[in-house]
Backbone bond lengths (Angstrom), bond angles and torsions (degrees), N, CA, C in turn:
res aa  C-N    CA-C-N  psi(-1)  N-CA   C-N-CA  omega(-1)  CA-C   N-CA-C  phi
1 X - - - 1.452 - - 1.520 110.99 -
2 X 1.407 106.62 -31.62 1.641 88.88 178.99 1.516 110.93 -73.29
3 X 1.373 96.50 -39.07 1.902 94.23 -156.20 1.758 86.90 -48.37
4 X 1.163 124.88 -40.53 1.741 114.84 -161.23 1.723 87.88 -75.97
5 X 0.987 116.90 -50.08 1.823 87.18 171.61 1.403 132.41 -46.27
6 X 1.535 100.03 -45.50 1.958 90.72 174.39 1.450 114.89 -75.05
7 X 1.366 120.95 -9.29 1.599 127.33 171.81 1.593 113.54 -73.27
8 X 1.321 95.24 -40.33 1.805 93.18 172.90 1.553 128.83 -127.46
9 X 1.348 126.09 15.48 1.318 155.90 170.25 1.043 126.13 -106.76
10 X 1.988 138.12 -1.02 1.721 112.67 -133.21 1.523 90.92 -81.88
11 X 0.945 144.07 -29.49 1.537 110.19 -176.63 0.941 122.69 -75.21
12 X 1.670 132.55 -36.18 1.584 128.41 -174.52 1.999 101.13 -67.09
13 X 1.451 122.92 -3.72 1.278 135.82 -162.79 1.347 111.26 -110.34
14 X 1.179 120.92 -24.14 1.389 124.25 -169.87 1.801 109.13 -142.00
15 X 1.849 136.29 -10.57 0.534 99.13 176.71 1.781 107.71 -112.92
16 X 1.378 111.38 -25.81 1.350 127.13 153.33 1.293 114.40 -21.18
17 X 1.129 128.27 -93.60 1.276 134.64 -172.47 1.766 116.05 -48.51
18 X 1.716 102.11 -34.87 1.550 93.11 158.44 1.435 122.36 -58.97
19 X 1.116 132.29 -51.46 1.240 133.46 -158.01 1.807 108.05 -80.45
20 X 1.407 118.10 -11.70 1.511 124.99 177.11 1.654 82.67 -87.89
21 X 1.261 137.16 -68.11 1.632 124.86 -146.09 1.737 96.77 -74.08
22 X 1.589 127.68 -27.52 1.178 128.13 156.95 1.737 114.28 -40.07
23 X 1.343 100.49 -80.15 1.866 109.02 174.07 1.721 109.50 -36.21
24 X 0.979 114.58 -57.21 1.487 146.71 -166.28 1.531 95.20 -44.51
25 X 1.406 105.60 -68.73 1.653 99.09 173.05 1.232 113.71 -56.48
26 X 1.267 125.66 -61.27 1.977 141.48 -165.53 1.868 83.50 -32.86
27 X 1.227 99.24 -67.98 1.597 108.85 -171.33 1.817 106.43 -39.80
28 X 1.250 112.88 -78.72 1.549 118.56 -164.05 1.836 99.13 -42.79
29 X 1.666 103.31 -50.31 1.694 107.96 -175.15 1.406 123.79 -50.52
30 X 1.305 106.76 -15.43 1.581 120.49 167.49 1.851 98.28 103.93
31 X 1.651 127.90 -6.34 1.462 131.73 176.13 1.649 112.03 -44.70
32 X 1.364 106.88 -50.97 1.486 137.78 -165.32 1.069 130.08 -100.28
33 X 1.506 150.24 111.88 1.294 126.12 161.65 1.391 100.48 -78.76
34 X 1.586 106.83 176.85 1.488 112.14 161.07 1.362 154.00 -29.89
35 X 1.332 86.23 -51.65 1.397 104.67 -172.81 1.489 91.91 -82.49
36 X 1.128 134.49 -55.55 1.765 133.63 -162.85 1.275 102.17 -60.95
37 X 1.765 134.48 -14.54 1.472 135.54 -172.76 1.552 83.57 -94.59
38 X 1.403 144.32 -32.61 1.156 129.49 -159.46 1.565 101.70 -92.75
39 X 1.333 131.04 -41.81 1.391 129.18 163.79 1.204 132.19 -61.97
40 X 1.764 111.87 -17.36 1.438 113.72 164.85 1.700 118.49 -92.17
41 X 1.306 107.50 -4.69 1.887 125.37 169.45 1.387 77.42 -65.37
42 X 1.213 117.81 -95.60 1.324 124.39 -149.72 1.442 114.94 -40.43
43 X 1.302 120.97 -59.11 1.636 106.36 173.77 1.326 110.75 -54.67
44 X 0.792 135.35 -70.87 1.484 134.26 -162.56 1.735 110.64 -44.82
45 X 0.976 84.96 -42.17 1.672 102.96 166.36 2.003 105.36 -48.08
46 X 1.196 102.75 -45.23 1.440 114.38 -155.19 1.780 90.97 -84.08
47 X 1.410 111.97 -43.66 1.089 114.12 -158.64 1.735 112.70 -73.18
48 X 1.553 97.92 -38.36 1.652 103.80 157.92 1.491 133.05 -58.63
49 X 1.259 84.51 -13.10 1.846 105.92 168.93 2.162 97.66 68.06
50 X 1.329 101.22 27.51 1.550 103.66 168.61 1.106 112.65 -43.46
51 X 1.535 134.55 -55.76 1.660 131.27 -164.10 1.564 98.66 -71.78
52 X 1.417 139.36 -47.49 1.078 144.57 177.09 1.520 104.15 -47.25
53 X 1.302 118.90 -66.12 1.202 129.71 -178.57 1.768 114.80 -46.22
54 X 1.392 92.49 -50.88 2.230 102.26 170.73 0.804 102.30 -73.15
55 X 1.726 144.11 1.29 1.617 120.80 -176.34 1.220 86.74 -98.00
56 X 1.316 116.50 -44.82 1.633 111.37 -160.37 1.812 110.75 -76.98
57 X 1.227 108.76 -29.60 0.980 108.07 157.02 1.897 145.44 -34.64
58 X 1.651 103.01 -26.57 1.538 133.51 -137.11 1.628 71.75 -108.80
59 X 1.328 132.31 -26.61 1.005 149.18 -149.99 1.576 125.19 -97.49
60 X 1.204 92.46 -19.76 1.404 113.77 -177.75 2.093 113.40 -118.23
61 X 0.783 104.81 141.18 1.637 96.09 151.00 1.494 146.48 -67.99
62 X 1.320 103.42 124.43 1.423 107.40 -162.74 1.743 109.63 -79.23
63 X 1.100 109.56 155.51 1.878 124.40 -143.41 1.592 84.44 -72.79
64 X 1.792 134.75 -47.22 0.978 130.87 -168.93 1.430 95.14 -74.14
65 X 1.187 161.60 -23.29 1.599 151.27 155.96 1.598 123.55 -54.97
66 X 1.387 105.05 1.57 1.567 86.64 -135.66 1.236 88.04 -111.14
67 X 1.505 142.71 12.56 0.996 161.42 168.90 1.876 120.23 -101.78
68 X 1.412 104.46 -19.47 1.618 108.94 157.24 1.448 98.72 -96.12
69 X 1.640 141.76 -30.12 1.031 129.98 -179.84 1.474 129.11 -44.10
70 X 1.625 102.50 -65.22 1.430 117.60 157.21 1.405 137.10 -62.17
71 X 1.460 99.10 -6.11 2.143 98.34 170.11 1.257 79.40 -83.17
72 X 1.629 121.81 -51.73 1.984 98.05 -150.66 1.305 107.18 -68.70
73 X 1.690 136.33 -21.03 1.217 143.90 167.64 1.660 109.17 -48.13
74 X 1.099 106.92 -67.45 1.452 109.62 -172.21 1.905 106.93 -66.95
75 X 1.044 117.69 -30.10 1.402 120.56 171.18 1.552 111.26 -50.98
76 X 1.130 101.02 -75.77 1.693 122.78 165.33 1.407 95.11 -10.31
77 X 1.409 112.95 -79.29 1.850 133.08 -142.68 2.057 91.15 -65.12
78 X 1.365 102.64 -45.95 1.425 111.07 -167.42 1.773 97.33 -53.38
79 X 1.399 104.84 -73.36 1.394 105.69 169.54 1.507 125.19 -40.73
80 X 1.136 116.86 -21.15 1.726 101.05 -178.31 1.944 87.96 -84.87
81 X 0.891 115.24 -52.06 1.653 123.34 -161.15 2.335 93.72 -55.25
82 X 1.242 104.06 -24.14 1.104 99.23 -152.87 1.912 119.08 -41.40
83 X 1.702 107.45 -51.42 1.035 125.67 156.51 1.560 142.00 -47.22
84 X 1.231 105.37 -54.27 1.655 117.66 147.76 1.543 118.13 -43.07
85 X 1.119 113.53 -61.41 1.801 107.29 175.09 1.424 108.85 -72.20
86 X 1.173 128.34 -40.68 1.620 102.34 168.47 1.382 124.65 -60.60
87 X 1.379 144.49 -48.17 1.352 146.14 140.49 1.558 119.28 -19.00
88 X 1.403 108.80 -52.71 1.538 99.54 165.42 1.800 132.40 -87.93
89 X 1.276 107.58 -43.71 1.626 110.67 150.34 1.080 129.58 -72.87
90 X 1.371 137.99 -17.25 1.296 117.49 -137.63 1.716 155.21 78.83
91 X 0.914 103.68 -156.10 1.583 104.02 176.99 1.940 99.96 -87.74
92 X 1.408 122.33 -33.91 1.172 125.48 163.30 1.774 130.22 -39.30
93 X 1.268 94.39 -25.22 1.674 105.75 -150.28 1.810 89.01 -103.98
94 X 1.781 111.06 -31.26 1.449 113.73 -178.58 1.836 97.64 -77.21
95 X 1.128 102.18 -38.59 1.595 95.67 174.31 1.511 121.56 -32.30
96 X 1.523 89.55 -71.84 1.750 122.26 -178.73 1.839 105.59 -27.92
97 X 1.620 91.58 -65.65 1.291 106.22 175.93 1.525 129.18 -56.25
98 X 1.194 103.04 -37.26 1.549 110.54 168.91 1.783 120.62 -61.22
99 X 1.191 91.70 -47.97 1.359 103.76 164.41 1.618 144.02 -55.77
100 X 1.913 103.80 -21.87 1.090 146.57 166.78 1.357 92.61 -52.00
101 X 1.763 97.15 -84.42 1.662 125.04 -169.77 1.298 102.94 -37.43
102 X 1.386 128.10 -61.89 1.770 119.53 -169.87 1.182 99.75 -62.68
103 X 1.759 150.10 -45.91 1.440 139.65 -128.05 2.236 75.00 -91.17
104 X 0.925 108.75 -32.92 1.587 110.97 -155.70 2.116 89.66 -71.14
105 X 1.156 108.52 -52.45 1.256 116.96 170.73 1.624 117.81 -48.12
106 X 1.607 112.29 -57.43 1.435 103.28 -176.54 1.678 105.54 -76.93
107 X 1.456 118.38 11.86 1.393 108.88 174.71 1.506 111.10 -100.72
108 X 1.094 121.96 -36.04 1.568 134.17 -178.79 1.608 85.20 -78.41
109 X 0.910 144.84 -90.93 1.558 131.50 -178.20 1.339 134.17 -24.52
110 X 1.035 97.33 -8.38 1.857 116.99 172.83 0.982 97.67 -105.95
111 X 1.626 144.15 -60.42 1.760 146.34 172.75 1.729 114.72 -28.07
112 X 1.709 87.19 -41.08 1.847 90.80 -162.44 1.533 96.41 -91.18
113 X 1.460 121.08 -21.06 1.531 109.21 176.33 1.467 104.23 -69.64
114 X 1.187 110.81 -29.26 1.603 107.59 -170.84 1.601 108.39 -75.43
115 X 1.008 128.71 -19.06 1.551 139.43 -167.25 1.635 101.04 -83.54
Protein backbone atom coordinates (compact mmCIF):
# COMPACT_ATOMS: atom_id res chain seq x y z
CA UNK A 1 0.00 0.00 0.00
CA UNK A 2 2.58 2.45 0.42
CA UNK A 3 4.70 1.90 -2.60
CA UNK A 4 1.12 2.77 -4.54
CA UNK A 5 0.98 5.79 -2.32
CA UNK A 6 4.38 7.18 -3.26
CA UNK A 7 3.44 6.16 -6.98
CA UNK A 8 0.34 8.22 -6.88
CA UNK A 9 0.45 10.65 -3.84
CA UNK A 10 4.28 11.84 -3.43
CA UNK A 11 3.55 15.10 -2.17
CA UNK A 12 0.53 14.72 0.13
CA UNK A 13 3.16 11.54 1.29
CA UNK A 14 6.32 13.01 1.66
CA UNK A 15 5.88 16.65 1.99
CA UNK A 16 2.99 17.05 4.58
CA UNK A 17 4.08 14.97 7.07
CA UNK A 18 7.55 16.69 6.81
CA UNK A 19 6.47 19.93 7.61
CA UNK A 20 3.98 18.61 10.75
CA UNK A 21 7.14 16.48 12.38
CA UNK A 22 9.24 19.82 11.40
CA UNK A 23 6.44 22.19 13.35
CA UNK A 24 5.98 19.32 15.75
CA UNK A 25 9.42 19.67 17.15
CA UNK A 26 9.60 23.83 16.93
CA UNK A 27 6.41 23.28 19.14
CA UNK A 28 7.60 20.57 21.89
CA UNK A 29 11.28 22.76 21.88
CA UNK A 30 9.36 25.58 23.25
CA UNK A 31 10.20 27.81 19.38
CA UNK A 32 6.41 27.41 18.54
CA UNK A 33 3.18 27.36 20.02
CA UNK A 34 0.47 25.54 18.29
CA UNK A 35 -1.36 27.52 16.68
CA UNK A 36 1.79 29.52 14.96
CA UNK A 37 3.01 25.71 13.72
CA UNK A 38 -0.53 25.43 12.28
CA UNK A 39 -0.53 28.91 10.44
CA UNK A 40 2.94 28.48 9.26
CA UNK A 41 1.79 24.66 7.69
CA UNK A 42 -0.59 26.42 5.94
CA UNK A 43 1.39 29.16 4.30
CA UNK A 44 4.12 27.35 3.39
CA UNK A 45 1.81 24.96 2.15
CA UNK A 46 0.34 27.89 0.04
CA UNK A 47 3.60 29.22 -0.82
CA UNK A 48 4.81 25.83 -2.41
CA UNK A 49 1.72 26.20 -4.27
CA UNK A 50 0.83 22.35 -2.90
CA UNK A 51 -3.07 22.80 -3.37
CA UNK A 52 -2.40 24.22 -6.89
CA UNK A 53 -0.05 21.57 -7.51
CA UNK A 54 -2.94 18.61 -6.05
CA UNK A 55 -5.55 20.25 -8.10
CA UNK A 56 -3.70 20.02 -11.13
CA UNK A 57 -2.49 17.01 -10.32
CA UNK A 58 -6.33 15.38 -9.92
CA UNK A 59 -6.03 16.34 -13.47
CA UNK A 60 -3.72 14.29 -14.88
CA UNK A 61 -3.15 10.50 -14.71
CA UNK A 62 -1.44 8.90 -12.14
CA UNK A 63 1.90 6.84 -13.28
CA UNK A 64 0.38 3.63 -11.41
CA UNK A 65 -2.90 3.97 -13.88
CA UNK A 66 -1.31 4.74 -16.72
CA UNK A 67 -0.50 1.41 -17.80
CA UNK A 68 -4.35 0.09 -17.68
CA UNK A 69 -5.01 3.46 -19.39
CA UNK A 70 -3.13 2.71 -22.51
CA UNK A 71 -4.04 -1.20 -22.88
CA UNK A 72 -7.76 -0.02 -22.76
CA UNK A 73 -6.69 2.84 -25.29
CA UNK A 74 -5.00 0.69 -27.64
CA UNK A 75 -7.76 -2.05 -27.24
CA UNK A 76 -10.42 0.46 -28.06
CA UNK A 77 -8.39 1.71 -31.38
CA UNK A 78 -7.74 -2.17 -32.35
CA UNK A 79 -11.45 -2.81 -32.09
CA UNK A 80 -12.69 0.13 -34.00
CA UNK A 81 -10.02 -0.73 -36.95
CA UNK A 82 -11.09 -4.37 -36.49
CA UNK A 83 -13.68 -4.50 -39.39
CA UNK A 84 -12.10 -2.10 -41.77
CA UNK A 85 -8.87 -4.24 -41.96
CA UNK A 86 -10.62 -7.33 -42.55
CA UNK A 87 -12.60 -5.87 -45.60
CA UNK A 88 -9.46 -4.39 -46.79
CA UNK A 89 -6.77 -7.15 -46.01
CA UNK A 90 -8.40 -9.90 -45.27
CA UNK A 91 -7.87 -12.69 -43.00
CA UNK A 92 -4.04 -11.42 -43.19
CA UNK A 93 -4.65 -7.97 -41.84
CA UNK A 94 -6.92 -9.78 -38.71
CA UNK A 95 -3.79 -11.81 -38.16
CA UNK A 96 -1.48 -8.71 -38.08
CA UNK A 97 -3.87 -7.29 -35.66
CA UNK A 98 -4.20 -10.12 -33.48
CA UNK A 99 -0.77 -10.27 -33.15
CA UNK A 100 -0.67 -6.51 -32.23
CA UNK A 101 -3.31 -7.37 -29.43
CA UNK A 102 -1.13 -10.24 -27.74
CA UNK A 103 2.49 -8.32 -28.13
CA UNK A 104 0.40 -5.20 -26.34
CA UNK A 105 -0.91 -7.82 -23.72
CA UNK A 106 2.42 -9.65 -23.02
CA UNK A 107 3.78 -6.04 -22.54
CA UNK A 108 1.33 -4.58 -19.99
CA UNK A 109 1.58 -8.03 -18.25
CA UNK A 110 5.15 -7.70 -17.77
CA UNK A 111 4.64 -3.75 -16.51
CA UNK A 112 2.06 -4.97 -13.86
CA UNK A 113 4.30 -7.95 -12.73
CA UNK A 114 6.94 -5.50 -12.32
CA UNK A 115 4.78 -3.00 -10.25
Amino acid sequence: MLAKLRANEPLRLYVYPALVVAFGVLVVRGYLDADDADVLTAVITLVLGIPATEFARRKVTPDGKLIDVVASGAQAALDEVHGRVEETFGQQGVQVLEQVQQQIEERVGRHRRAE
